[in-house]
C-alpha positions as a Python dict, from the first residue, in 0.01 Angstrom:
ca = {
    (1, 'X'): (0, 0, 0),
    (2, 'X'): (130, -259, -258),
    (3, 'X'): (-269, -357, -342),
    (4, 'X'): (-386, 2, -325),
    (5, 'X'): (-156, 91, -581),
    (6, 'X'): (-195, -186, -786),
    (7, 'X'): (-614, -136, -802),
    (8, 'X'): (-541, 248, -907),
    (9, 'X'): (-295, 122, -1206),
    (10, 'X'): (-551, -165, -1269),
    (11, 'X'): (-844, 106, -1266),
    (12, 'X'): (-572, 408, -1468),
    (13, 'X'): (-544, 102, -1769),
    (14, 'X'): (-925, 11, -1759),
    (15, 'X'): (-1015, 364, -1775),
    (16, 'X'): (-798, 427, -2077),
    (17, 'X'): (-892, 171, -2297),
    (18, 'X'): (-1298, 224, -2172),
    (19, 'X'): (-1199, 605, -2325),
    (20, 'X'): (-996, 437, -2624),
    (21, 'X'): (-1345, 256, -2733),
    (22, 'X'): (-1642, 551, -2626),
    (23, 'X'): (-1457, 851, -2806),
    (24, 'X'): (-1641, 946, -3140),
    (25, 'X'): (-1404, 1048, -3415),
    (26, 'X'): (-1494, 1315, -3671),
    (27, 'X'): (-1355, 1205, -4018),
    (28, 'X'): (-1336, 1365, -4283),
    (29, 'X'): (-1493, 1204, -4595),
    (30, 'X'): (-1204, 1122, -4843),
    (31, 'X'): (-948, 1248, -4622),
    (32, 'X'): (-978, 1625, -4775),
    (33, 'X'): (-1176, 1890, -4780),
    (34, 'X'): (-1238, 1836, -5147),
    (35, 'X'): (-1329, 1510, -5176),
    (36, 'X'): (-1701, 1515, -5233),
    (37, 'X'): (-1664, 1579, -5577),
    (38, 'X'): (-1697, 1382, -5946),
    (39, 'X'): (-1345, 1148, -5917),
    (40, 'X'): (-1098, 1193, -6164),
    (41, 'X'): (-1069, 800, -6231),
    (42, 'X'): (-1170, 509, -6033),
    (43, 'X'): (-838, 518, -5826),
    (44, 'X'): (-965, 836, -5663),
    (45, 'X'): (-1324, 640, -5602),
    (46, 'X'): (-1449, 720, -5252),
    (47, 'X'): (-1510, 380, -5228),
    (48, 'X'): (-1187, 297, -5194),
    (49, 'X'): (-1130, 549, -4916),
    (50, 'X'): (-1373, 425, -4716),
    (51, 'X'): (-1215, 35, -4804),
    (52, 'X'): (-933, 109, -4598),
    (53, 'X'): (-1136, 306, -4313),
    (54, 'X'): (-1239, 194, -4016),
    (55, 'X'): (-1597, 302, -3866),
    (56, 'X'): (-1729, 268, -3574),
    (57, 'X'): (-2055, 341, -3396),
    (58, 'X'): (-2097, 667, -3286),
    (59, 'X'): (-1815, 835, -3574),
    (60, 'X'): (-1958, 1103, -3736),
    (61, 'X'): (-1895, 1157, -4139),
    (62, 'X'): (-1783, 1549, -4222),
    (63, 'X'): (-1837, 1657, -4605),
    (64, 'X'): (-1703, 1975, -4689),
    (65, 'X'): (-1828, 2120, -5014),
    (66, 'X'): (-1982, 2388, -5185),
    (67, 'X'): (-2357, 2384, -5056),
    (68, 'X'): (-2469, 2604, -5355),
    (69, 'X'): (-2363, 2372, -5612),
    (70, 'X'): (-2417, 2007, -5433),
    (71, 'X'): (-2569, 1811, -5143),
    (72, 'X'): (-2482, 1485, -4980),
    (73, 'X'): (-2797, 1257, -4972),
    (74, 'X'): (-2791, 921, -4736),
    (75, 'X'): (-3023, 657, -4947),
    (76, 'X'): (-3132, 329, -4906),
    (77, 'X'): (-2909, 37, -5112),
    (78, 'X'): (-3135, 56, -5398),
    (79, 'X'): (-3103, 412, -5472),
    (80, 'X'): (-2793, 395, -5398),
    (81, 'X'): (-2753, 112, -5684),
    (82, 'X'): (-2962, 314, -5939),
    (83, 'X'): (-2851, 661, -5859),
    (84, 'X'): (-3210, 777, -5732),
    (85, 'X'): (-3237, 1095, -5599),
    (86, 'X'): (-3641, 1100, -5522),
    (87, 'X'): (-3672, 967, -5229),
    (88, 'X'): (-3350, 1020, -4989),
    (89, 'X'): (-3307, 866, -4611),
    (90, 'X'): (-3201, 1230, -4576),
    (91, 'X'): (-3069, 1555, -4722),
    (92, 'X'): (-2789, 1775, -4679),
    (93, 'X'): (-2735, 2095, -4828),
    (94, 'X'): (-2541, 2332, -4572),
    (95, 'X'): (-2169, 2257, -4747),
    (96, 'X'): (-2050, 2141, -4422),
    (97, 'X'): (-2220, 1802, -4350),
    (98, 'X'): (-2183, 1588, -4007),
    (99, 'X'): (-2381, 1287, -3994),
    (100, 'X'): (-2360, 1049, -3681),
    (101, 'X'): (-2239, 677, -3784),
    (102, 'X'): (-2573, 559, -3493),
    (103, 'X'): (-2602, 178, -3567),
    (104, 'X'): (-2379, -96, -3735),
    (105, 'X'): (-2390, -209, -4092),
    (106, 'X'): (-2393, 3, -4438),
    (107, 'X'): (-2431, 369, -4531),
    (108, 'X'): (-2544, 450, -4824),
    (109, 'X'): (-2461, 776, -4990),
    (110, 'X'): (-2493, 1025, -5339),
    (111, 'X'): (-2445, 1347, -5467),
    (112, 'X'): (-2792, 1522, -5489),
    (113, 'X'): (-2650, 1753, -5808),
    (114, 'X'): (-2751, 1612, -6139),
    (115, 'X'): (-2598, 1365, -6297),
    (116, 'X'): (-2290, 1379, -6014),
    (117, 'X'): (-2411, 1001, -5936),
    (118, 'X'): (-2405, 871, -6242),
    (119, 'X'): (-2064, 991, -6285),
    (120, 'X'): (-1924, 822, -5963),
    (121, 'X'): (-2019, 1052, -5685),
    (122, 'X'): (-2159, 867, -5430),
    (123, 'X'): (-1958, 615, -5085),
    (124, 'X'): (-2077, 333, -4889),
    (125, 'X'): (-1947, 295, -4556),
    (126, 'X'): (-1986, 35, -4328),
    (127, 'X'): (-2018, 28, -3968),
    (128, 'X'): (-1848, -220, -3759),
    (129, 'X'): (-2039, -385, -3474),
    (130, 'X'): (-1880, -311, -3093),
    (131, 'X'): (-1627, -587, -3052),
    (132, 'X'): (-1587, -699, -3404),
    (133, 'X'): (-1251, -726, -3523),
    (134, 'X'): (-1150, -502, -3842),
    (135, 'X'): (-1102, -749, -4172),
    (136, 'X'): (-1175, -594, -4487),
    (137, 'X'): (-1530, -538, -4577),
    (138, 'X'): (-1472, -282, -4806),
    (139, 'X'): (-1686, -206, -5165),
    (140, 'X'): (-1264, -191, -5277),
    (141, 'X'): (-933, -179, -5202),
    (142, 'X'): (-725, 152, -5102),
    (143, 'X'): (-490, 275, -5329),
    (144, 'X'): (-139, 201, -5189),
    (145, 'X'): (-42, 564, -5126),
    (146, 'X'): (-334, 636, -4897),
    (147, 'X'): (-288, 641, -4544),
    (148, 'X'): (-597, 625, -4368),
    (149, 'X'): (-896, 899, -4294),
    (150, 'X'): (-823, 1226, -4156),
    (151, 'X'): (-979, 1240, -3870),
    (152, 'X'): (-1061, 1625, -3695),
    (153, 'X'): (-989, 1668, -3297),
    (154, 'X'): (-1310, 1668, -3155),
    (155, 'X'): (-1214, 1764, -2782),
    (156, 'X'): (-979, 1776, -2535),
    (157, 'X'): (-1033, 1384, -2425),
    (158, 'X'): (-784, 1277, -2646),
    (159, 'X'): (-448, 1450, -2431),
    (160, 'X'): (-662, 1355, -2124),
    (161, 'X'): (-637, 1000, -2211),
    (162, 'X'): (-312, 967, -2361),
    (163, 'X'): (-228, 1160, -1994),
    (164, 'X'): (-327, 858, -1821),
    (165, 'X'): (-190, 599, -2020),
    (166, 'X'): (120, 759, -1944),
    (167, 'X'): (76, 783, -1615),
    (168, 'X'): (-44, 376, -1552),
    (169, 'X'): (280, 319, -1747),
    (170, 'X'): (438, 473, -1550),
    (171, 'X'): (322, 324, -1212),
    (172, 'X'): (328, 13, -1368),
    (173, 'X'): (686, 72, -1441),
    (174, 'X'): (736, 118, -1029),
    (175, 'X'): (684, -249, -963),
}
């Protein structure tokens, strides 16, 4: 009985940490529904949210804006770099914008509204590879008040594995 209970603990704390790595996370860029916007000063850079973020394959990005007066457009580095609007990756327009993080490596991102690049408007976030270990990578450092993205619940798998967590500690706690 001793073994069989030991396997379903072993197989409870496997499972949890297997769901701890899989489960996408919806953030929210900037932390706020505001945040795709013109900053206010280089301290409220989205840049520097997305320094002291951590992204992961299979995330997904959510911009909330106003879709009649802006767009989010993913770009290549050197668009990014010279604010080019031409020739986007792709374009977003709907004011609600969910983008799948797919691969590792940098995102590249602008405003499509006029001038909104120039003026700041535009993130780079950077995909960690499965396994690596977080150090920062970042374009710049978060401002000390910040506490990390917002992230939106994206299902119920979240109480089901903190469920059995609780309940491996809790065999585990038997022996």
């Amino acid at each position: 009985m001793a073994v069989s209970l030991r396997t379903l603990t072993s197989s409870l704390v496997f499972l949890s940490l297997l769901l701890s790595f899989t489960e996408a996370r919806e953030i929210l860029v900037g932390g706020k529904a505001d945040a795709w916007k013109i900053p206010s000063s280089e301290s409220d850079s989205l840049n520097k949210w997305a320094g002291s973020s951590r992204f992961l394959i299979g995330d997904y990005l959510v911009w909330k804006y106003d879709g009649g007066q802006d767009s989010v457009l993913q770009v290549t580095k050197e668009a990014y770099q010279s604010c080019n609007t031409t020739d986007p990756v792709a374009e977003y327009k709907d004011g609600n914008t969910k983008v799948k993080l797919e691969r590792p490596g940098p995102f590249y991102f602008i405003s499509g509204a006029k001038g909104h690049c120039e003026q700041g408007q535009k993130l780079i976030v950077v995909v960690l590879t499965p396994g690596h270990r977080y150090t920062a990578i970042s374009p710049a450092p978060a401002p000390a008040e910040f506490e990390g993205p917002a992230i939106a619940p994206t299902s119920s798998a979240t109480s089901i594995k903190a469920g059995l967590v609780t309940l491996g500690l809790f065999v585990l706690a038997l022996f």
